[in-house]
C-alpha positions as CSV (number, residue, x, y, z in Angstrom):
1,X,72.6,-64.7,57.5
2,X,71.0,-66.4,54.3
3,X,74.2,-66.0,52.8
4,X,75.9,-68.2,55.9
5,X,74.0,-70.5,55.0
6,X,74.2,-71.1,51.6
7,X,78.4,-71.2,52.3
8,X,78.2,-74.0,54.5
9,X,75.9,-76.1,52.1
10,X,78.4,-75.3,49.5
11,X,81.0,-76.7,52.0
12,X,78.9,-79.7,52.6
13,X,78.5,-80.6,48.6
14,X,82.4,-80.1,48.8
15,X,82.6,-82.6,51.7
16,X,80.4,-85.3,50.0
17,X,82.4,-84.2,46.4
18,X,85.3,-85.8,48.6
19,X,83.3,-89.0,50.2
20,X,82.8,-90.1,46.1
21,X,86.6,-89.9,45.6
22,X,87.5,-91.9,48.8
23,X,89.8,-94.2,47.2
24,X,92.1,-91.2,46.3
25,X,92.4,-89.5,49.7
26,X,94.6,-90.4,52.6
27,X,92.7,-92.1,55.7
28,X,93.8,-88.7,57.5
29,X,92.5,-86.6,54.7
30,X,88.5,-88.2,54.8
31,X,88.7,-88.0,58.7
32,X,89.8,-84.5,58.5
33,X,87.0,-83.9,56.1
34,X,84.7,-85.7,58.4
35,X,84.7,-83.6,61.2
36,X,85.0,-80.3,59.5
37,X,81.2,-81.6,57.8
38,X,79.9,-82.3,61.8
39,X,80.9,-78.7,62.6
40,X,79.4,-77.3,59.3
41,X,76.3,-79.3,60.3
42,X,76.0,-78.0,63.8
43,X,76.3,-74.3,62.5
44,X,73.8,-75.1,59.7
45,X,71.4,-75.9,62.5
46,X,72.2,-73.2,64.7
47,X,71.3,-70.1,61.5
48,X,68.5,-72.2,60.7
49,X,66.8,-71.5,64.3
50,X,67.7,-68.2,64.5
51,X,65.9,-67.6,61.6
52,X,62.7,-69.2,62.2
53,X,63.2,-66.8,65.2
54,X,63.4,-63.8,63.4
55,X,60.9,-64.9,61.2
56,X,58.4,-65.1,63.9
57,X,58.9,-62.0,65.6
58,X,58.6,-60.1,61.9
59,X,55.0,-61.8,62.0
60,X,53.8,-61.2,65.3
61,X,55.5,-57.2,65.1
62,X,52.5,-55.1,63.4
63,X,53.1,-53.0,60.4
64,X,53.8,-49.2,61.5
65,X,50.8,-47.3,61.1
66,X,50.7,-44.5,58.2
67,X,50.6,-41.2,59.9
68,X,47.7,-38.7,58.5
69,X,47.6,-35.4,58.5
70,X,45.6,-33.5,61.6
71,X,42.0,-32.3,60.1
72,X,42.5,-28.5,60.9
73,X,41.0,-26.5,63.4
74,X,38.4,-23.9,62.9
75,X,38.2,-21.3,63.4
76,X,41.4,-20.1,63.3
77,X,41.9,-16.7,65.0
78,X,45.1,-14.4,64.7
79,X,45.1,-10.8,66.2
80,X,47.6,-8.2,65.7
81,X,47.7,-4.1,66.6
82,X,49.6,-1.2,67.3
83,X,50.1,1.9,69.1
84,X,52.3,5.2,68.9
85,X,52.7,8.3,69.9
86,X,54.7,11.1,68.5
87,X,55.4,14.5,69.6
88,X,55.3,16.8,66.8
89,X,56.4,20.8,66.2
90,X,55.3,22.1,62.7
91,X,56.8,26.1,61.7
92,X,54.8,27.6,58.9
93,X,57.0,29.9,56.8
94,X,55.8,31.9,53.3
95,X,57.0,35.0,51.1
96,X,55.1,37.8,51.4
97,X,53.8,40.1,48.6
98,X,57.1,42.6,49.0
99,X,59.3,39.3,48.8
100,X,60.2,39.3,52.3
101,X,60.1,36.0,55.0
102,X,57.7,35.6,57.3
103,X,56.6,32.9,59.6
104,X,52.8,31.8,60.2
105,X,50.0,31.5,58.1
106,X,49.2,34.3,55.6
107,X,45.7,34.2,55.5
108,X,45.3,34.6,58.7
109,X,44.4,38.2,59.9
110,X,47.4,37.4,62.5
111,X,50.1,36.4,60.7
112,X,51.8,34.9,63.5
113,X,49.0,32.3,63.8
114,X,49.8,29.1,64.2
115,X,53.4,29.8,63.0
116,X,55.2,26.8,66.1
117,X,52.5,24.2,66.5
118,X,53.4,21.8,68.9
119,X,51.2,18.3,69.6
120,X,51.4,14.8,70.4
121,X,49.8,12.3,67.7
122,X,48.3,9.4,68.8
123,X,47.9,6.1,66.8
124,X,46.7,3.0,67.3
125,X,44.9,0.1,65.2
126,X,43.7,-3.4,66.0
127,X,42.8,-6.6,63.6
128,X,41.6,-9.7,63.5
129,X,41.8,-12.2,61.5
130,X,39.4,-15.1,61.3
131,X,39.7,-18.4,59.1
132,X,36.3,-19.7,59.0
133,X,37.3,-22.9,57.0
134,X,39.4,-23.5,54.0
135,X,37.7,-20.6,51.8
136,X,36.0,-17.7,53.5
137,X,38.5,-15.4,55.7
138,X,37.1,-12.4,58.0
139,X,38.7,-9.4,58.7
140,X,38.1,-6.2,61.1
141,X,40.2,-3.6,61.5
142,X,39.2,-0.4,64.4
143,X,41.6,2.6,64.4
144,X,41.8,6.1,66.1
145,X,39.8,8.3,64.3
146,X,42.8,10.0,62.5
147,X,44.6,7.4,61.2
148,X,47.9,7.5,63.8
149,X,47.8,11.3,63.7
150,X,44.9,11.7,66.1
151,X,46.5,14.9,67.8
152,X,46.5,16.6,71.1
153,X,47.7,20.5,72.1
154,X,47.6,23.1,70.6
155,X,46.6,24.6,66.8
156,X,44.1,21.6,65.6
157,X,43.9,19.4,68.6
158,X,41.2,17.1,70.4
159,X,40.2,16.6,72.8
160,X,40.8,12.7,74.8
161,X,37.2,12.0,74.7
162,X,37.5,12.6,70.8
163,X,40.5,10.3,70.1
164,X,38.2,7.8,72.2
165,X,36.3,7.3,69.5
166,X,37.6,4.4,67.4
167,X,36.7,4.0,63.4
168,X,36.0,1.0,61.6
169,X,37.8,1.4,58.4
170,X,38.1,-2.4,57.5
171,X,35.1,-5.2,57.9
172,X,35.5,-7.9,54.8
173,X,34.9,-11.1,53.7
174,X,37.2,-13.1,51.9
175,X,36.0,-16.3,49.3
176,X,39.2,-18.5,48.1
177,X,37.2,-19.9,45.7
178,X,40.2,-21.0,43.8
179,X,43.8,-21.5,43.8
180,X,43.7,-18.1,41.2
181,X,40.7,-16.2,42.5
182,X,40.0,-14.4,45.5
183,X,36.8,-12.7,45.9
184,X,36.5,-9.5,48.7
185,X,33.8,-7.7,50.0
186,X,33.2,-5.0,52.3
187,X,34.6,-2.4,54.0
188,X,37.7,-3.6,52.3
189,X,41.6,-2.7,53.1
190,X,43.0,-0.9,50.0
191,X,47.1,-0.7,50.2
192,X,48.3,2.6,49.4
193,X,50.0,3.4,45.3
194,X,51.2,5.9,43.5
195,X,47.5,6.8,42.3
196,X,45.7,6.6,45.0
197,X,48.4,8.9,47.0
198,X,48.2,12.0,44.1
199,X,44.1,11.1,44.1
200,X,43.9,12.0,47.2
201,X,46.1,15.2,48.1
202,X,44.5,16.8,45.1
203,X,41.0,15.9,46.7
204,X,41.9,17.1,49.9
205,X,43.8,20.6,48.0
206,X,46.3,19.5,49.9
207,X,50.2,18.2,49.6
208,X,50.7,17.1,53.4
209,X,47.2,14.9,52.8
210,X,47.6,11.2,51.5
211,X,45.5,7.7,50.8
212,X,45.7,6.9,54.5
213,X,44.8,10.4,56.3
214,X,41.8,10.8,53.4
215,X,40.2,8.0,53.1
216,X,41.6,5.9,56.0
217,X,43.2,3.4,53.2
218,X,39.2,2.0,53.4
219,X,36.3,1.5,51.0
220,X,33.1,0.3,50.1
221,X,32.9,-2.3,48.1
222,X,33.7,-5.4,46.4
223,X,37.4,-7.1,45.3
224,X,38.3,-9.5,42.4
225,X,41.4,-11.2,42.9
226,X,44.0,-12.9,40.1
227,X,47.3,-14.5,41.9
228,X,47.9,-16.1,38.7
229,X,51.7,-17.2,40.0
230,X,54.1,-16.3,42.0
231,X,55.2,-13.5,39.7
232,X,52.4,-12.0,38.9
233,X,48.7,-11.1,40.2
234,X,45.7,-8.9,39.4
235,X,43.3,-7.0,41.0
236,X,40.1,-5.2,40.0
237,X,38.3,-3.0,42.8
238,X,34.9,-1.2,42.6
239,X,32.8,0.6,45.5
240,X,31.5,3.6,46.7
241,X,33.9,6.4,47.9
242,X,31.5,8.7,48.8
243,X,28.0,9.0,50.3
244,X,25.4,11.8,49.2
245,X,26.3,14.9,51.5
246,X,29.0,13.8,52.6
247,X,31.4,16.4,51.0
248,X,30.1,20.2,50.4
249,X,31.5,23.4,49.8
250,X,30.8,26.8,49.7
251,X,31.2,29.0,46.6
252,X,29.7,32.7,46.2
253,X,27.4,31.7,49.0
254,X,25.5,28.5,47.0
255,X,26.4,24.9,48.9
256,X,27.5,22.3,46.4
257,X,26.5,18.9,47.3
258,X,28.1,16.0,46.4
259,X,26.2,13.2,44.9
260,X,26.9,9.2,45.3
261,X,30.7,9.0,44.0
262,X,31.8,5.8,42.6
263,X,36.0,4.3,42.8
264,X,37.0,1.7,40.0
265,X,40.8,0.3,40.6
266,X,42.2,-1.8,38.4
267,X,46.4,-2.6,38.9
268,X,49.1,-5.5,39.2
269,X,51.8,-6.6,40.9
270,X,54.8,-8.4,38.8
271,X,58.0,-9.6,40.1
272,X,61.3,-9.8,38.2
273,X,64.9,-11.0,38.1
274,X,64.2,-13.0,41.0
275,X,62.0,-11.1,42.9
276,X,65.0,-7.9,42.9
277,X,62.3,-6.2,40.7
278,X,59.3,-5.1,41.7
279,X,56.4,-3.3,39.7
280,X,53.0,-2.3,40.7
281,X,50.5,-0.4,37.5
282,X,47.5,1.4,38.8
283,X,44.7,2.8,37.3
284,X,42.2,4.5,39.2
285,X,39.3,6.3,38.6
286,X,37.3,8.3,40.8
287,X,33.2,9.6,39.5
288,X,32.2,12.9,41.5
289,X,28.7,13.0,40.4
290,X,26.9,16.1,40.1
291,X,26.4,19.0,42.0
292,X,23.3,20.9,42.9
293,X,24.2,24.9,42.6
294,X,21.5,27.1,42.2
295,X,17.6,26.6,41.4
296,X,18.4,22.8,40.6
297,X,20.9,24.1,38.2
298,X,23.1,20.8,38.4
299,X,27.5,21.2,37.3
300,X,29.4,18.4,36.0
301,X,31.7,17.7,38.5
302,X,33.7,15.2,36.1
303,X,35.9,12.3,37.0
304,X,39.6,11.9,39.1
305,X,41.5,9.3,36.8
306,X,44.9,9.0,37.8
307,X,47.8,6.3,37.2
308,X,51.1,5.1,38.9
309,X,53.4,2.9,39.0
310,X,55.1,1.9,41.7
311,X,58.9,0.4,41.5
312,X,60.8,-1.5,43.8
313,X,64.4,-2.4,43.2
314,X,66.4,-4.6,45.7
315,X,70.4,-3.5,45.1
316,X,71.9,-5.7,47.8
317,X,70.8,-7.5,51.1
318,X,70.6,-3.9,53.0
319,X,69.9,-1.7,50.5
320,X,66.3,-1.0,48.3
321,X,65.7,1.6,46.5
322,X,61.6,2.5,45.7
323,X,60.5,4.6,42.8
324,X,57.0,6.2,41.7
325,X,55.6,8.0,39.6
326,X,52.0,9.1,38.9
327,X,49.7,11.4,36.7
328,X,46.3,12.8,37.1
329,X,43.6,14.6,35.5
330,X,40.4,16.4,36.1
331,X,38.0,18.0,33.9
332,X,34.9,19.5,35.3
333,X,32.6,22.2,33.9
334,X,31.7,23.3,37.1
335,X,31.6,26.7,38.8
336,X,35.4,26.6,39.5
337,X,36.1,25.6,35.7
338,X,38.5,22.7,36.0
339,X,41.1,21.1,33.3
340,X,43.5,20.0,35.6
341,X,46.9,18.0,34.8
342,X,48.7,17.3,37.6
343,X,52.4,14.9,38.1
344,X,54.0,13.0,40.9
345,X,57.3,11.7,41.3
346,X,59.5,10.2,43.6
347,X,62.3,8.3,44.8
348,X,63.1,6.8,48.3
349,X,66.2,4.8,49.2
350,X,66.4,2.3,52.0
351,X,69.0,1.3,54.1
352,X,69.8,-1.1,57.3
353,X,72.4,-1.3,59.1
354,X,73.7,-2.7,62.6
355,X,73.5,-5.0,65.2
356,X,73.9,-8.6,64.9
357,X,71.2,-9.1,61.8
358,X,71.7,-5.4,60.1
359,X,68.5,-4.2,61.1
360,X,69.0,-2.1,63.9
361,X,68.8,1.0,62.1
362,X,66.4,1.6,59.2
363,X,67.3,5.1,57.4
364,X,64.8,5.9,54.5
365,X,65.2,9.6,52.7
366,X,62.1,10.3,50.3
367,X,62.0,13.0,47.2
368,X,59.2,13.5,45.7
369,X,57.6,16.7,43.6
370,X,54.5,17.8,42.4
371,X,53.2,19.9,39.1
372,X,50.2,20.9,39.0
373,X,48.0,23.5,36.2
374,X,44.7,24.1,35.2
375,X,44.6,24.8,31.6
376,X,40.4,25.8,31.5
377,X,39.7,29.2,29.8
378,X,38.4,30.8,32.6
379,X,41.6,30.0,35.0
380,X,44.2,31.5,32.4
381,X,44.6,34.8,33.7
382,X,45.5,33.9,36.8
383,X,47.3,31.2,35.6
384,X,46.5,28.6,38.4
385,X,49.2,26.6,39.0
386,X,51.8,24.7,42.1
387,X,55.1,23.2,42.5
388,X,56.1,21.7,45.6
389,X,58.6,19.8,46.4
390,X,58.8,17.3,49.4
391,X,61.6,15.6,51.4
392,X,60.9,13.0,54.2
393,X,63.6,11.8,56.3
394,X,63.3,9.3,59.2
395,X,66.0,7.4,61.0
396,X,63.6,4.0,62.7
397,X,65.8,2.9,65.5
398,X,64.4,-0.8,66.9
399,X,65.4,-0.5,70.5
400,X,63.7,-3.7,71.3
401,X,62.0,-6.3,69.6
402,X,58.8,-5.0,67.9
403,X,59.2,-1.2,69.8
404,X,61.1,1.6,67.6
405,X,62.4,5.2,67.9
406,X,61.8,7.0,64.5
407,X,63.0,11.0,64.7
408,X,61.6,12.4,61.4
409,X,61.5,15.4,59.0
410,X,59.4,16.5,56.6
411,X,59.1,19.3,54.4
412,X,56.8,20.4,51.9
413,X,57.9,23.8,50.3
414,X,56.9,25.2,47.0
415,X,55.5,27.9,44.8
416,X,51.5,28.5,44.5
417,X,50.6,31.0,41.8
418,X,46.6,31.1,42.1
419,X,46.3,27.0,43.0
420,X,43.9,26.2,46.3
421,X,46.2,22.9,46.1
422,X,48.1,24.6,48.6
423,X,45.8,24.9,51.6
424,X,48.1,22.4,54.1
425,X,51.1,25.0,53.3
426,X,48.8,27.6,54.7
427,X,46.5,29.3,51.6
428,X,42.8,28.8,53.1
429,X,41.1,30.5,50.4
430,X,39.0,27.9,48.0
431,X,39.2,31.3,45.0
432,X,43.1,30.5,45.3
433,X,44.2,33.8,45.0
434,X,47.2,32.9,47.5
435,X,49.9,33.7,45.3
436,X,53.4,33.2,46.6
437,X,56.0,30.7,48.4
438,X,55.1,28.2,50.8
439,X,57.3,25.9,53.3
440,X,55.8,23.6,56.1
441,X,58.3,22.1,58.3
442,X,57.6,19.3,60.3
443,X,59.7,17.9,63.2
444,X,58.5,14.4,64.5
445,X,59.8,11.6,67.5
446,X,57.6,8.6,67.2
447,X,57.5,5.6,69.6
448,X,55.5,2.7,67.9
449,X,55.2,-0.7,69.1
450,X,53.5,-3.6,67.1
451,X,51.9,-7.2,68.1
């Protein structure tokens, strides 16, 4: 509009240009002229009122307010859960002494005891979350009292006023002090690795046993923190794992005791190539304390340390492939003279497929194998020592949002020459004089939903 304007007085200057030269226009020409300078006039005068209008509505219009964020609302409260059951049939097979097959459990005065368990396993978990303000985060977490496998039937089960009985494996605070530090402390949520996983099936003398079904992926304690950036974070984690008299067992009739027994875990978490490459280093150690044998004679009962790493390789929008691999050892001068070394390794590929989004199907097929030997003095003649091998296979099948189908197998089979680290595969006896083959087979169909 201002530029309107300034054409018509332009027009005008040209009009009054002309007036000075009268004398060397035509009478036609200067009247002519005349009127085109009363038309330029009247539209002059017309832009000039519309904008004083404008001008006045600009200042009487208030300037738009600038929006502010909402102050947030505490507390904040999220809750989430789940439930499943799953019937399960287990067959017990082992070589015998004359190298023929059997089926049951060989240390049993009936060998056919126990040899087709059948059960249903009931799971369930709920948490809450609550945001007090912008730094301190609660967290509770109950559970059956078997971590999902709470079972039901025959061999092992419990009864329903048993599975009634809900756990608190997770009660924690959380300080955000910082953008890079997070302090935890608690009854604190420990996510499963490579070494806590071989930790705990050699604590429990057992292959089928793991971090969640020995410890209830809980422990005492306290949690340091470091998400340093986006690739790469710390953690260091300290409590107690076990209280006094909690764990005993019997040897030649004298009850060992377990004293007060300390967990230090120290690992990362450091992303690659874009996040396609995951790795996760653990180090954990485990203190047993001593023992109290005979006329307060007191064993060393030494020290768990074990390591892992954990890999994670994403090979295409469908397909992952996870890796681990894990070491442990355990010296002891105890009564069962211990120099234990003991390996882990696996591999699991993971693949989705169908429906709309490729993830109606979720089939995951897991190797892993375990070495273990005790090179003390005193367990050379026998020569203590197990291989087993294990293979997982589950199809998850998500028939409806957050509710799946998952058939499953699982097999642990192996050889045990002298090792009590075979007592899920049937060999009871602590003196591990179970020589032989072992093979557990497990047949699972789980129904799990989530919220």
């Amino acid at each position: 509009m201002r530029k309107l304007v300034g054409t018509g007085i332009l027009t005008l200057s040209m009009v009054f240009a002309a007036y000075a030269h009268e004398e060397e226009h035509s009478h036609e020409e200067i009247s002519s002229l005349k009127t085109q300078q009363s038309v330029l006039a009247q539209q002059i005068a017309n832009l000039e009122a519309q904008l004083a209008s404008v001008a006045e509505q600009a200042a009487a219009t208030p300037a738009p307010a600038v929006a502010t964020p909402a102050a947030a609302v505490f507390p904040r409260i999220r809750q989430s859960g789940n439930v499943s059951i799953t019937p399960r049939m287990e067959l017990n097979r082992y070589t015998d002494i004359n190298g023929d097959d059997q089926i049951g459990d060989p240390t049993s005065s009936t060998p056919m005891r126990d040899a087709n368990r059948r059960r249903l396993m009931l799971g369930w978990s709920y948490r809450l979350d609550v945001a007090v303000n912008d730094q301190i985060d609660l967290t509770f977490r109950l559970a059956d009292p078997e971590d999902g496998a709470t079972s039901f039937g025959s061999g092992q089960g419990v009864g329903i006023a048993d599975a009634m009985k809900p756990v608190l494996p997770n009660a924690f605070f959380t300080w955000k002090a910082s953008d890079n530090f997070r302090l935890s402390g608690g009854l604190l949520n420990v996510p499963s690795n490579a070494a806590l996983e071989i930790q705990s099936s050699y604590h429990a003398g057992s292959p089928t046993n793991g971090w969640g079904n020995t410890y209830h992926g809980s422990l005492a304690g306290f949690n340091l923190a470091f998400p340093i950036s986006s690739t790469f974070s710390a953690f260091v984690t300290a409590g107690m794992s076990d209280n006094e008299g909690r764990n005993s067992m019997e040897v030649d009739g004298d009850t060992i005791l377990n004293r007060n027994g300390g967990r230090i875990i120290v690992g990362a978490t450091m992303t690659l190539a874009e996040k396609k490459v995951t790795l996760r280093p653990t180090l954990n150690i485990l203190t047993l304390g001593g023992k109290t044998v005979i006329a307060d004679t007191v064993a060393t009962r030494g020290a768990h340390i074990s390591q892992g790493l954990d890999m994670g390789f994403k090979l295409a929008d469908q397909f992952t492939l996870n890796a681990d691999f894990a070491a442990l050892q355990h010296n002891a001068e105890d009564v069962l003279s211990r120099k234990i070394s003991m390996f882990r390794f696996g591999a699991e590929p993971i693949i989705t497929f169908g429906g709309e989004k490729n993830n109606l199907f979720t089939a995951r097929v897991r190797y892993a194998m375990d070495i273990l030997a005790n090179n003390a003095e005193a367990a050379k003649d026998n020569e203590e020592s197990a291989n087993i091998h294990f293979v997982d296979a589950r199809l998850g099948i998500a028939v409806a949002p957050r509710f799946t189908i998952t058939p499953r197998y699982r097999l642990w089979a192996g050889n045990l020459d002298g090792a009590w680290y075979g007592r899920g595969l049937g060999t009871s006896d602590m003196s591990g004089n179970e020589d032989g083959s072992r093979a557990l087979h497990r047949f699972e169909l789980g129904f799990a939903t989530s919220f």
